[in-house]
FIMARNU-547081 format. One line per 8 residues: their letters; for each residue x, y, z of C-alpha. Coordinates in Angstrom, 3 decimals, always signed. Example, Ala and Ser with C-alpha at 12.3 -4.5 7.8 and 13.67 -1.06 7.14 Angstrom:
REM FIMARNU-547081
AS) +12.300:-4.500:+7.800  +13.670:-1.060:+7.140
This chain:
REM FIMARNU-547081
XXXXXXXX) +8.057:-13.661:-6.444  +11.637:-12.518:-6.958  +14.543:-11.931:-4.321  +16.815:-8.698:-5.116  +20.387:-8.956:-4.643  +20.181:-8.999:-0.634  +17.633:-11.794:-0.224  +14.308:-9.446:+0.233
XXXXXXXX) +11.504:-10.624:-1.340  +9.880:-8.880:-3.471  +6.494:-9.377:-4.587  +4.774:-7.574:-7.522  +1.126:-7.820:-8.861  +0.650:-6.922:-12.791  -2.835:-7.805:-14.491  -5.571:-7.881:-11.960
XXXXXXXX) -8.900:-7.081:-13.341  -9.906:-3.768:-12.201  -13.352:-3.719:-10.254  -15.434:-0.704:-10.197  -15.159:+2.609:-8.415  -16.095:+2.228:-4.448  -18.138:+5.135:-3.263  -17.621:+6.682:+0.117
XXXXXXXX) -20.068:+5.552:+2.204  -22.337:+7.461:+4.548  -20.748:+8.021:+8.323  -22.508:+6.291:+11.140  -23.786:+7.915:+14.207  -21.290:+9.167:+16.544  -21.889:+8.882:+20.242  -21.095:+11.771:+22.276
XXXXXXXX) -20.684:+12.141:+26.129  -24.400:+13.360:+27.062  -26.314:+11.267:+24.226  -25.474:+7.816:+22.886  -27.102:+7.785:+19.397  -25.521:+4.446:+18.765  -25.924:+2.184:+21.562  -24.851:-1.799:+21.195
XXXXXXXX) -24.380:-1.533:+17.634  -20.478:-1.615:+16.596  -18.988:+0.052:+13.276  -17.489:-1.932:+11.054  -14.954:-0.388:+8.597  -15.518:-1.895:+4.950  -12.572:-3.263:+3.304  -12.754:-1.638:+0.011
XXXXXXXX) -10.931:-2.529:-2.945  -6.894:-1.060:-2.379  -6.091:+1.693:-5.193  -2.515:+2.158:-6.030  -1.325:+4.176:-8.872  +2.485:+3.522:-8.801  +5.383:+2.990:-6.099  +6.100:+6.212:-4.988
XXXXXXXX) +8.722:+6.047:-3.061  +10.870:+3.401:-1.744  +13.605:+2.847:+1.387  +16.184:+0.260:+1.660  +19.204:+0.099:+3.533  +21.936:-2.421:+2.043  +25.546:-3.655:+2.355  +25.897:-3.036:-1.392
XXXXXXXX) +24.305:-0.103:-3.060  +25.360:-0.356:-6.263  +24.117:-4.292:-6.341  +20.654:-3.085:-5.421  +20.877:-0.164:-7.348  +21.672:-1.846:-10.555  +18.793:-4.642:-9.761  +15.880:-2.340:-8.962
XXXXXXXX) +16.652:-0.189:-11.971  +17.180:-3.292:-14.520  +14.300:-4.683:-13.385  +11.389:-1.398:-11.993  +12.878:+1.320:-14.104  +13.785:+2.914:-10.509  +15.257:+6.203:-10.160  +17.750:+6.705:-7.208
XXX) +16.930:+10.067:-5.136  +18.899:+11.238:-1.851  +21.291:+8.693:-1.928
């Protein structure tokens, strides 16, 4: 865990093992308002595996932009846009 220049905490995960490709699962029965095709059994979402590919994008508002600025780039290889 590291702290940036304003106290946030910031939290990054390098080095997980990668698990295999989920597949999309099938969609249950959906009940409409004449015919219940799914009566007294719930849907449960599955919690998959999360897939991230990078940080995208990324808003902070701080007393001292150039502190933060200088951290997040020394240490994420940031790139300030719409500043």
């Amino acid at each position: 865990m590291l702290r940036d220049p304003h106290g946030f905490r910031v939290e990054v995960v390098h080095g997980i093992a990668e698990v295999e490709s989920q597949p999309f699962g099938s969609s249950a029965p959906v009940n409409h308002p004449f015919e219940a095709r799914r009566v007294n059994d719930p849907v449960r979402p599955r919690r998959p595996a999360v897939s991230v590919a990078r940080l995208g994008h990324l808003v902070t508002e701080v007393p001292n932009f150039r502190a933060a600025y200088g951290w997040y780039t020394a240490h994420f290889g940031l790139i300030p846009t719409d500043v």
